[in-house]
C-alpha positions in Angstrom: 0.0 0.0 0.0 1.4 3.2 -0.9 1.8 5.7 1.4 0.6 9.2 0.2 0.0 11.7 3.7 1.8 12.0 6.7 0.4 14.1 9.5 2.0 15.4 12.9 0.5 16.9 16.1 3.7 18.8 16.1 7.3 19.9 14.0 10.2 20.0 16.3 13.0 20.5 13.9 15.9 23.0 14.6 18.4 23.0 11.4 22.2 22.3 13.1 25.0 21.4 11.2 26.1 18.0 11.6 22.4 17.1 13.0 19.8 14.7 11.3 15.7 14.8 11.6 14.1 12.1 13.2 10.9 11.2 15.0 10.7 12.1 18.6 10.2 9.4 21.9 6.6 10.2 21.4 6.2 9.6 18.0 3.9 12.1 17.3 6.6 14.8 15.7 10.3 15.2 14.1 13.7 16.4 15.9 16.7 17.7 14.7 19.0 14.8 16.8 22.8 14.3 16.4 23.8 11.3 13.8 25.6 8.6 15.0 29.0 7.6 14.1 29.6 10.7 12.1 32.8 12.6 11.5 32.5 16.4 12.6 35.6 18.9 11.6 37.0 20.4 14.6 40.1 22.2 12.9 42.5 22.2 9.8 46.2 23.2 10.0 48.2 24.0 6.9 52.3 23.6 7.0 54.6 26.4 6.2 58.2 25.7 7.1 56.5 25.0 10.4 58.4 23.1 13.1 55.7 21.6 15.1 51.8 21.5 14.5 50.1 21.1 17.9 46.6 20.5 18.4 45.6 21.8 22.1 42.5 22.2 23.7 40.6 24.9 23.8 43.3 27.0 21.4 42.1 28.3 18.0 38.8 26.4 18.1 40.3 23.2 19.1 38.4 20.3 20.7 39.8 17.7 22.8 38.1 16.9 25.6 35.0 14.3 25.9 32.7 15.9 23.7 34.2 12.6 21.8 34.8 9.1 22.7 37.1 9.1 19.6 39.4 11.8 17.2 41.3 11.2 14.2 43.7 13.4 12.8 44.1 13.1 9.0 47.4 14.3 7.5 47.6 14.5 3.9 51.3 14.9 1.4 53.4 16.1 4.6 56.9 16.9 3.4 59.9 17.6 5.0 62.5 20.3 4.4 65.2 17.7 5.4 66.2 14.1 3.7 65.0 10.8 5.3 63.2 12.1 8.3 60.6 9.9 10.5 57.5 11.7 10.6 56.4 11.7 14.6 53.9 12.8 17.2 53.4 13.1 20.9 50.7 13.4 23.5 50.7 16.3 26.1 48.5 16.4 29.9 49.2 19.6 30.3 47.4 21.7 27.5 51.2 21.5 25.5 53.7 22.3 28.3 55.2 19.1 27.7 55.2 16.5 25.3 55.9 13.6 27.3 53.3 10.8 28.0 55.0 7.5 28.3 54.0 5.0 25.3 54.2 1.3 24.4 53.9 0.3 21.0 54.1 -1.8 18.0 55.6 -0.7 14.8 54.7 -3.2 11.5 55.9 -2.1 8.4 55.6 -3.9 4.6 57.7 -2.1 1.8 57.3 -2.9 -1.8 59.9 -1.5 -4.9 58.7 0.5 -8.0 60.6 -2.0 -10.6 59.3 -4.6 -8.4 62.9 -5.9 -7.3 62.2 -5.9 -3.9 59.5 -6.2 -1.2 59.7 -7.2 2.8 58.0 -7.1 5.6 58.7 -5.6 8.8 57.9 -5.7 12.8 59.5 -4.7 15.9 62.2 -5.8 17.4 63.7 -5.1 20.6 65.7 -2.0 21.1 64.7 -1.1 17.8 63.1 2.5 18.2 60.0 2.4 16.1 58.0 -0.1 18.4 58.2 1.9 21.9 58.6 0.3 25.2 57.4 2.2 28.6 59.0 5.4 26.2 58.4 9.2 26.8 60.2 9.7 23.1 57.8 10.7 20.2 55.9 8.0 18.3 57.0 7.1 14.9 54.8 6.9 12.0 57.5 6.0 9.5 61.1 5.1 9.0 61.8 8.2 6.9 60.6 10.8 4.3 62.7 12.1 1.7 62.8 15.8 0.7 62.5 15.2 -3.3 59.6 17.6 -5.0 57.1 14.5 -4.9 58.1 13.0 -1.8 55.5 13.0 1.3 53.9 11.0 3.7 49.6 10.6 4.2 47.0 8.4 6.8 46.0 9.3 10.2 46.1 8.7 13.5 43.4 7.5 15.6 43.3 8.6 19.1 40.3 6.6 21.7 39.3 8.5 25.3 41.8 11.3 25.1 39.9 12.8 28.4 39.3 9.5 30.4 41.0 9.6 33.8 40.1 5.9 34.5 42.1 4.5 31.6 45.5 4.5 29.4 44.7 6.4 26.1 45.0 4.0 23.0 46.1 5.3 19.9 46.2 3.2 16.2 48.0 4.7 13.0 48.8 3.9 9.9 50.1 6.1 6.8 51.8 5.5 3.5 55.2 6.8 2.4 57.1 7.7 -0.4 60.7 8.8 -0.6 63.7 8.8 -3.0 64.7 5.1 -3.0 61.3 4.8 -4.6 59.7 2.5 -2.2 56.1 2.5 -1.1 56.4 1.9 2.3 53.2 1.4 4.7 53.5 1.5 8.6 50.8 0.3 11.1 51.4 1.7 14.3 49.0 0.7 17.8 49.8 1.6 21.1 48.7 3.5 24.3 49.4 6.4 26.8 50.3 5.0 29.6 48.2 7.7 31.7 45.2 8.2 33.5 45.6 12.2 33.0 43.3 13.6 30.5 45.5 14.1 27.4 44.4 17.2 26.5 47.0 17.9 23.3 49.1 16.4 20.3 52.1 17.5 18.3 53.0 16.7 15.0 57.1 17.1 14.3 59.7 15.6 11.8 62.9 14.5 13.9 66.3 15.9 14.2 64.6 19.9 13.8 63.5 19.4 10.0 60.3 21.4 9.3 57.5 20.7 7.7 57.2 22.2 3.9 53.9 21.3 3.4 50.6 19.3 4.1 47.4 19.5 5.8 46.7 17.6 9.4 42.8 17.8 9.8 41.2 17.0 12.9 37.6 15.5 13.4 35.6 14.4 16.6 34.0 10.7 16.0 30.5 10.1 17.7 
């Protein structure tokens, strides 16, 4: 049977970005309600010979705090101004005073040639400093980026409970890199804070000092 009129005691709808309509607990009328499982933008930043880029909450229209159970920060053809440089972040619980949370990890990397002459596969070792061990050092999301014109490094960084002060703060990355030897080389990184302080900021750096040329990080709030 086809339906052909719908009719309401009542129209409860406020337009709000990154809201949805739906009928309300009496069933007699629509709501604007928030959608689950959606991505909402909280804040882009945009490299420029840039040492660091630091998300910290409640800076420049940052969000960090519980209004999520989950972020993700997306960064997209990063480049260095310096040859074979690991790309690498770092959690802060003190609004970006320090970056020094103490971090476990794993580090699994596959790597696959352009003339096909070589490919391997990767995981960590002990001592090795990609896969971290009770470390306050920064994270690595790569073994390297080279500074050639076409050279960068994209993916994101998942980051679960940032404001929980019950448990550790798990993070999971991966990202795909490209750099002079021409090698595609793809890293999955997972690991956790080891605090129960609210982690209430992240950095972005390349090692040794090298700034970052170019690339977008993007930050979005999962429900």
């Amino acid at each position: 049977m086809a339906l052909n009129k719908l009719k309401f005691n009542s129209l409860n709808v406020t337009p709000t970005a990154g809201k949805t309509i739906g009928f309300n607990s009496s069933a007699n009328g629509l709501e604007a309600t928030l959608s689950g499982g959606s991505m909402r933008f909280i804040k882009k930043l945009t490299a420029s010979s840039d040492s660091t880029l630091s998300f910290v909450d409640g800076s420049s229209d940052v969000v960090l705090d519980n209004t999520y159970k989950e972020y993700i920060f997306i960064f997209n053809n990063i480049h260095p101004s310096g040859e074979t440089t690991t790309f690498e972040f770092n959690l802060s619980t003190d609004s970006g005073s320090n970056y020094n949370v103490t971090k476990t990890s794993t580090f699994f990397e596959a790597i696959h040639a352009e003339d096909n002459s070589s490919a391997a596969l990767r995981y960590t070792t002990l001592g090795n400093a990609d896969g971290l061990a009770q470390s306050s050092n920064n994270q690595r999301f790569n073994q390297g980026t080279g500074a050639g014109d076409d050279e960068c490094i994209s993916g994101y960084l998942h980051l679960f409970n940032p404001s929980s002060t019950t448990f550790v703060k798990h993070y999971i990355a991966n990202s795909n890199n490209y750099y002079s030897t021409n090698y595609s080389t793809n890293v999955y990184v997972a690991g956790y804070g080891n605090t129960t302080s609210a982690v209430d900021a992240v950095r972005f750096e390349f090692a040794g000092g090298t700034t970052i040329d170019a690339g977008t990080i993007t930050l979005y709030g999962i429900n």
